[in-house]
N, C-alpha and C positions, 0 to 999 in steps of 0.2 A: 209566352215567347216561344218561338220557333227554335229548334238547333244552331240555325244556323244565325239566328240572333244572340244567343249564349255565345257561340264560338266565336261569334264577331267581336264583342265586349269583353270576355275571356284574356284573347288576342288583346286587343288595344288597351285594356285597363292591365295585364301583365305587361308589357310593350314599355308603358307608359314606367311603371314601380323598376324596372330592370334599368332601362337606362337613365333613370333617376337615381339609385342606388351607386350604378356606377361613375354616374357624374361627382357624389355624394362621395366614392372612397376619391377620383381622382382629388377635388377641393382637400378632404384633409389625410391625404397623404404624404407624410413628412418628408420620406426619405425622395421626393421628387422621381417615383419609378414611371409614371407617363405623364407626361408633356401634358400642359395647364392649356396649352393651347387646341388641345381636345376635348374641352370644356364647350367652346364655340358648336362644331356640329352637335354635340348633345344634348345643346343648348335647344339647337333649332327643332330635333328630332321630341324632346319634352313636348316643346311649343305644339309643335304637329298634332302628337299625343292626345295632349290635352284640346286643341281646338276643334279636333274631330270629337273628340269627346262633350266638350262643353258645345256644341253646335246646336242640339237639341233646345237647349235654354236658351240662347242667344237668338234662335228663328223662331223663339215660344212655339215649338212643336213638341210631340212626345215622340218617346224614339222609335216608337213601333209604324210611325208614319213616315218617317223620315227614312226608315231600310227598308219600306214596304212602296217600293216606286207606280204602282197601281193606283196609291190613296193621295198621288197628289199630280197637280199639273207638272209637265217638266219643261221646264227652260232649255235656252239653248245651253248655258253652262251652266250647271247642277254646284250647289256649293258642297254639298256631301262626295260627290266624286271627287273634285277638287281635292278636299282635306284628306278623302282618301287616301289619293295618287300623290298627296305631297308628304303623308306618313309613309306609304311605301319608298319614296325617291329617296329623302331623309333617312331612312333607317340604311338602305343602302348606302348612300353615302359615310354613315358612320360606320358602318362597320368596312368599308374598302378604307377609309382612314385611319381607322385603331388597326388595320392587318397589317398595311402597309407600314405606319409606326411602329409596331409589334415585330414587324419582321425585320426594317431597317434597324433595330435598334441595338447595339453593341452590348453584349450578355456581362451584366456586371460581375465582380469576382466576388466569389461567396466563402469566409472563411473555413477554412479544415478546423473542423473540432477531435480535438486525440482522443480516443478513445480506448 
């Protein structure tokens, strides 16, 4: 594999564990510190994640053809840009949504311990 096929998998397979994780603490976070309905874009951006990922299996190619645009005919729309440009869109999205939450959100009071 090339560099820039590492880096590309690197990317989208940490991409994929990170906002899975943190979908993961939102679902069982007791004390309800971000909004359940943040769940939805993280939802989408998983999906993303994962369909660019699982794309390779799903058009039964291997992957080294499928980011090597020389080893195949190309269509007018490419399903690989597609899933691409809809992890990029998605990931954008969440995170203008968790900043935006993050930043509206009223700083809860945290007890003084005596010391």
């Amino acid at each position: 594999l090339s560099i820039h096929n590492a880096v590309t998998f690197s990317f989208f397979y940490s991409g994929l564990v990170a906002i899975t994780l943190f979908n993961l603490v939102i679902i069982f976070d007791k004390q309800n510190k971000v909004s359940k309905w943040l769940l939805i874009p993280g939802i989408i951006t998983i999906a993303s994640f994962a369909s660019f990922l699982l794309m390779p299996y799903i058009t039964s190619s291997i992957h080294v053809q499928t980011l090597n645009p020389h080893r195949l005919a190309r269509p007018d729309i490419r399903l690989k840009t597609t899933l691409e440009w809809s992890v990029f869109f998605s990931v954008i999205v969440w995170f203008v949504l968790m900043s935006i939450y993050l930043m509206t959100k009223k700083p809860t009071k945290v007890a003084k311990t005596e010391g």
